[in-house]
N, C-alpha and C positions, 0 to 999 in steps of 0.2 A: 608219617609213613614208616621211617625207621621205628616206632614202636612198635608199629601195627605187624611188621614183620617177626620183628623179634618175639613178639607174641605169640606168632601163629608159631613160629619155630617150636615154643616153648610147652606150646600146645598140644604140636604132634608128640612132644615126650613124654606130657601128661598123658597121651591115650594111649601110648603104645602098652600094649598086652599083662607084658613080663617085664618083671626089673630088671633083667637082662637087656629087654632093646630100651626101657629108658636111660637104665646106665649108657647103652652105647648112643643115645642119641643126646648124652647130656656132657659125652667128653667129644662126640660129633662139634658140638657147640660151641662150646671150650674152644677147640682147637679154631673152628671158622672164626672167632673173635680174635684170637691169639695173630692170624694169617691176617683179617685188616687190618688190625692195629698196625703193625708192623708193615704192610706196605701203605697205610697212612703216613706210617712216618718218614719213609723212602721216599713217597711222593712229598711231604713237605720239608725234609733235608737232604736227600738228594742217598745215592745209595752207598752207604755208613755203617760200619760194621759194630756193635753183632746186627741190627738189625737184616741187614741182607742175608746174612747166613742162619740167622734165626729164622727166617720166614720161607726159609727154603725146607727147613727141618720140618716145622709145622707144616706144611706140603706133605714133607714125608709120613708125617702123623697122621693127619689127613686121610691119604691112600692105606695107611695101616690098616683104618679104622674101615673103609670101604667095603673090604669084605665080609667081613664080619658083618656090616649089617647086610648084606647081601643072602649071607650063608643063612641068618636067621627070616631074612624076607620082612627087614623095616625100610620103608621108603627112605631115602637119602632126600633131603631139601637140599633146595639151593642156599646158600652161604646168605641170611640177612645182614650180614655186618657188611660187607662190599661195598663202599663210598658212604655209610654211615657211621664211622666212626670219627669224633673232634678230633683236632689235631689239638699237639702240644704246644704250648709256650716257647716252648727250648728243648735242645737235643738232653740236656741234663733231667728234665721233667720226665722225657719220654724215657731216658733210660731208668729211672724209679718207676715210671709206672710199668718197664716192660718187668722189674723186682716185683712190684706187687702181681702183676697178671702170673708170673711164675710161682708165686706162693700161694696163689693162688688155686692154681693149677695140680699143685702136690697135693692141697686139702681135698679140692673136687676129687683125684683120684684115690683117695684115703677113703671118702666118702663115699665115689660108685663101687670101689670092690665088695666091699662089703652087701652089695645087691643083687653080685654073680656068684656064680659055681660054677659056671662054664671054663675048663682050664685054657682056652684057646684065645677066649675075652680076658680074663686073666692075666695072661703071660704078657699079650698086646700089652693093656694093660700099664703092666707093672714095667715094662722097657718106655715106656713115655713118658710114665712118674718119671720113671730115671732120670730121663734126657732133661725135662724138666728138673730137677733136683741138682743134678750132678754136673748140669752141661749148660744148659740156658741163664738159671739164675746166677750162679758165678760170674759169666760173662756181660750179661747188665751192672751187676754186681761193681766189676771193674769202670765197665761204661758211667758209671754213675760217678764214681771215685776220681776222672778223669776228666770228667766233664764240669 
């Protein structure tokens, strides 16, 4: 089932029109992965930081992204990662993996800008690379170091 979802998800980003709604419907994706993992791992360590406040940001990411696909008129999916994502071994595992999902995360945004010219997608954008780069990976970063 968890594939089949994630497929269809990845499907609607195939068809979508313009590289504009696929960009946004493929940091849409990003970001819903980014949101279970992370309260996957709340639910199996209990609420731990950064994870808790990382998954609150992704939220905010999230509703970033919202309107924009709204403004351009790409259907929003529901979140397929939501109770399908493995948990980790250990809180030190999940905090390397939440390193890789953040480096992750900067490549993909490197990657969909370059799909837009819309400056409004853009700017969104390029403030959630940010947070990602500057804000998120640092703090796994430490978690990892700690753990």
């Amino acid at each position: 089932m968890k594939t089949l979802l994630i497929a269809l998800f990845l499907s609607n980003a195939a068809q979508a029109s313009a590289p504009h709604e696929q960009a946004l419907l493929m940091a849409l994706d990003d970001e819903y992965k980014a949101k279970a993992t992370y309260e996957q791992v709340i639910e199996d360590f209990g609420a731990i930081r950064p994870f808790t406040n990382i998954k609150r940001s992704e939220e905010k990411h999230i509703e970033a992204l919202i309107p924009l696909l709204n403004k351009y008129g790409v259907a929003i999916p529901d979140n397929p990662y939501l109770g399908n994502i493995a948990s980790f071994n250990s809180i030190k595992e999940a905090c390397l993996g939440g390193v890789q999902a953040e480096v992750d995360n900067v490549a993909l945004y490197d990657k969909i800008e370059a799909m837009v010219d819309q400056e409004d997608i853009l700017n969104v954008f390029d403030r959630l690379r940010w947070a990602s780069q500057e804000r998120h990976l640092p703090a796994f970063q430490r978690c990892a170091r700690r753990n």
